[in-house]
C-alpha positions in Angstrom: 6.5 6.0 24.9 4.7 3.1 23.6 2.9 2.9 20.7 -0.2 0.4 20.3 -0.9 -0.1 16.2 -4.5 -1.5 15.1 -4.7 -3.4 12.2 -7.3 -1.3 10.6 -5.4 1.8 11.3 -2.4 0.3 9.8 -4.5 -0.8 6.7 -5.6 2.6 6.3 -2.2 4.8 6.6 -0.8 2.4 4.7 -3.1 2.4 1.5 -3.6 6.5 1.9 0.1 6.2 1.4 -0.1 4.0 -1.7 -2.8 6.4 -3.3 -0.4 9.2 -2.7 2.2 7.6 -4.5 -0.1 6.2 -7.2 -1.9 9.8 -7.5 1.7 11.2 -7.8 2.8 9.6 -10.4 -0.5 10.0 -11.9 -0.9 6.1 -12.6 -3.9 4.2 -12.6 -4.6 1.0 -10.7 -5.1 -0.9 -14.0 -1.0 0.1 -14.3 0.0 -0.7 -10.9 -1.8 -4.3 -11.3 -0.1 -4.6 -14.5 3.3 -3.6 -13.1 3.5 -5.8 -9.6 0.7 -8.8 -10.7 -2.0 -7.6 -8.2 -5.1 -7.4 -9.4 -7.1 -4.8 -9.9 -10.0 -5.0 -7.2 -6.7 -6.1 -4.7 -5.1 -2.7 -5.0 -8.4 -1.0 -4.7 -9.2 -2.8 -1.1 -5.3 -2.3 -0.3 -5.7 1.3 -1.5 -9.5 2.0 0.7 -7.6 -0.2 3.9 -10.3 -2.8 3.8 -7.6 -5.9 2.5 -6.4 -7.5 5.7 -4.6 -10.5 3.8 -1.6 -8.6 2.4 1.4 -10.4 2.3 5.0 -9.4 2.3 5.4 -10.5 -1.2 2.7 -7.9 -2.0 4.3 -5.0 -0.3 7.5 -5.6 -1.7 6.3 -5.6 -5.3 4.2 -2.2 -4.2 7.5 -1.1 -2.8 9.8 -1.9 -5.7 7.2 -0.5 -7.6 7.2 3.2 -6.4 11.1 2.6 -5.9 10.9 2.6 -1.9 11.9 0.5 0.5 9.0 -1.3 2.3 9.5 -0.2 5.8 8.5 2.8 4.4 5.4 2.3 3.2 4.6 0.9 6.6 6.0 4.6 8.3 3.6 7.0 9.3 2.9 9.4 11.8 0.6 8.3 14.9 
């Protein structure tokens, strides 16, 4: 079967996860921008989907961040 990603849907799972994982380990973003040099207002867009200009550099630092590997954080269910 063939699976045909979106960006925005992508976007979305992917910052639903990061909230999770935030939420879990009951940080705030002001921690998490502290901790992978993202700002604030970044995270937030990356966190609501709406920040199409992530990089790899950013989801590593995310990923090293809640000790994961970033494939990952880009695994969800369709």
């Amino acid at each position: 079967m063939t699976h045909h990603y979106l960006l925005p849907d992508v976007l979305i799972a992917l910052g639903k996860k990061l909230r999770i994982l935030r939420h879990l380990k009951d940080d705030k973003l002001d921690t998490v921008a502290a901790a992978t040099k993202i700002s604030k207002s970044t995270l937030s867009k990356i966190e609501n989907g709406t920040y199409s200009s992530l990089c790899i550099e950013m989801l590593i630092a995310l990923a090293n961040y809640y000790n994961t590997h970033p494939a990952l954080l880009l695994t969800f269910e369709q």
